[in-house]
C-alpha positions in Angstrom: -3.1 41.6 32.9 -1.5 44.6 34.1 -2.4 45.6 37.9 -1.9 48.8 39.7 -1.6 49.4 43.7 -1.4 52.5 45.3 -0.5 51.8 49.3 -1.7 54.8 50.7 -5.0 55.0 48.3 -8.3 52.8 49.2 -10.1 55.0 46.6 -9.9 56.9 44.1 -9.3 59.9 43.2 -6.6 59.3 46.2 -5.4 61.9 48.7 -2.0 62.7 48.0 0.2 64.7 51.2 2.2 67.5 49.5 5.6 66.3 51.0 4.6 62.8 52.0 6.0 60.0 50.3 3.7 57.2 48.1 4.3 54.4 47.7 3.3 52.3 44.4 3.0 49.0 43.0 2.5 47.7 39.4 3.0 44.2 38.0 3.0 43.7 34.7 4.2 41.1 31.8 6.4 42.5 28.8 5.1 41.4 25.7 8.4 41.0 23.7 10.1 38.7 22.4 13.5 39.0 23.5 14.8 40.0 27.2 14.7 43.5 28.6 18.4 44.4 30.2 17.4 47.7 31.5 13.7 49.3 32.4 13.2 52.7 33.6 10.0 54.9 34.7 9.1 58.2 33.9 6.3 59.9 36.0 4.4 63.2 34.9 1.3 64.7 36.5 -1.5 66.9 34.2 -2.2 69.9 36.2 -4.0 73.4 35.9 -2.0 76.2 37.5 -2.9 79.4 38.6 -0.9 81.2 36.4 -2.2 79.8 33.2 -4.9 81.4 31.2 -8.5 80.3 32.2 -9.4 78.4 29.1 -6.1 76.8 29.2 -6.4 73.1 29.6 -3.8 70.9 32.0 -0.4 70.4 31.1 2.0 67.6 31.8 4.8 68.6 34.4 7.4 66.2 35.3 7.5 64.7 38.9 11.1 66.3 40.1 13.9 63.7 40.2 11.2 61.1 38.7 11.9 60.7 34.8 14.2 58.6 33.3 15.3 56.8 36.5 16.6 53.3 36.4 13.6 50.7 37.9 15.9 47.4 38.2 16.4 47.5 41.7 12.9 48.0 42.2 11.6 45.0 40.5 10.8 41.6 42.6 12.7 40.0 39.5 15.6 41.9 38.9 17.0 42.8 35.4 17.1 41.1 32.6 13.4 40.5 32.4 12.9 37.2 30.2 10.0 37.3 27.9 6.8 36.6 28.9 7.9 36.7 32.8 5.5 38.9 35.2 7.4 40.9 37.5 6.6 43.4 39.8 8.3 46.9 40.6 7.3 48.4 44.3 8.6 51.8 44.8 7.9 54.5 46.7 8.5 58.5 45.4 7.8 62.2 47.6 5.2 64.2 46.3 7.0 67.5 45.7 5.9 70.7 47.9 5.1 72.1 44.6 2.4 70.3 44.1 0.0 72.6 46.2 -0.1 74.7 43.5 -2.2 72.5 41.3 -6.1 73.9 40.9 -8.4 71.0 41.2 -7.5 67.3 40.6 -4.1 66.3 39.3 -3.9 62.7 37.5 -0.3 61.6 37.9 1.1 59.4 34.6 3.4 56.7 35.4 5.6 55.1 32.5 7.5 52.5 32.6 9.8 51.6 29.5 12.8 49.7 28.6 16.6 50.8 27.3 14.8 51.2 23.8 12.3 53.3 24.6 9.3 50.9 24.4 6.6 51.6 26.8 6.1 48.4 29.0 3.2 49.6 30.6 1.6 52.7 31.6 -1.2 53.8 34.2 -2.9 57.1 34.9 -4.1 57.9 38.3 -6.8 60.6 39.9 -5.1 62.7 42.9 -5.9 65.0 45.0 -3.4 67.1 46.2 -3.3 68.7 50.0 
C-alpha cells in the first residue's frame, strides 16, 4: 500500500507558508512487470482565483519548476526500480509566492510516473495557503 507524509502537516487540510519550503514523502511499490530506468513527478494544485468568473470551478495550475522533473536522486532506492520493489522518494519543493492568490482551500496533486508515461502513483492533498 501506498503511503503519503507531509513533514510539516500533522493535519489536514495542512498549513502551507507562501514561500516556505515542504517537504514530502511517499513510498510506494510499482506494479509492473519489468524495471523502471527513469521516474519523474509532476505536481499541480486546483485553485479558484480572483479573476475567474464566480461560477467558475478550480483549475489545475502547475507548481513552477515542479512538472516533469527527474525523481531518481530522490528515491531511497535509486533508479532502476525492479519490479515489485518498495521504494521511497523524500523531497522537499517551495511553495511559490503566487500561491496567495488562491481563494479558499487549494488541494495540491502530486504525480509520480515513469519514462513511459505510466502513473506510479498519485495523491491529492488539502492546503491551506498563508
Amino acid at each position: 500500500m501506498d503511503r503519503v507524509e507531509v513533514r510539516e502537516c500533522s493535519r489536514w487540510p495542512c498549513l502551507a507558508l507562501a514561500g516556505r519550503k515542504g517537504t514530502y514523502q511517499i513510498t510506494f511499490t510499482p506494479r509492473t512487470n519489468e524495471s523502471i530506468n527513469n521516474v519523474k513527478s509532476d505536481i499541480h494544485a486546483w485553485v479558484k482565483l480572483p479573476f475567474l468568473a464566480k461560477n467558475q470551478g478550480p483549475i489545475r495550475v502547475p507548481m513552477p519548476r515542479e512538472t516533469n522533473q527527474p525523481l531518481c536522486r530522490y528515491l531511497t532506492s535509486g533508479c532502476p526500480i525492479n519490479p515489485g520493489v518498495t521504494t521511497t522518494v523524500k523531497k522537499s519543493v517551495t511553495i511559490p509566492i503566487q500561491a496567495r492568490m488562491a481563494q479558499g482551500n487549494v488541494v495540491v496533486e502530486v504525480s509520480i510516473k515513469d519514462d513511459r508515461e505510466r502513473i506510479l502513483t498519485c495523491f491529492y492533498a488539502p492546503v491551506v495557503v498563508a
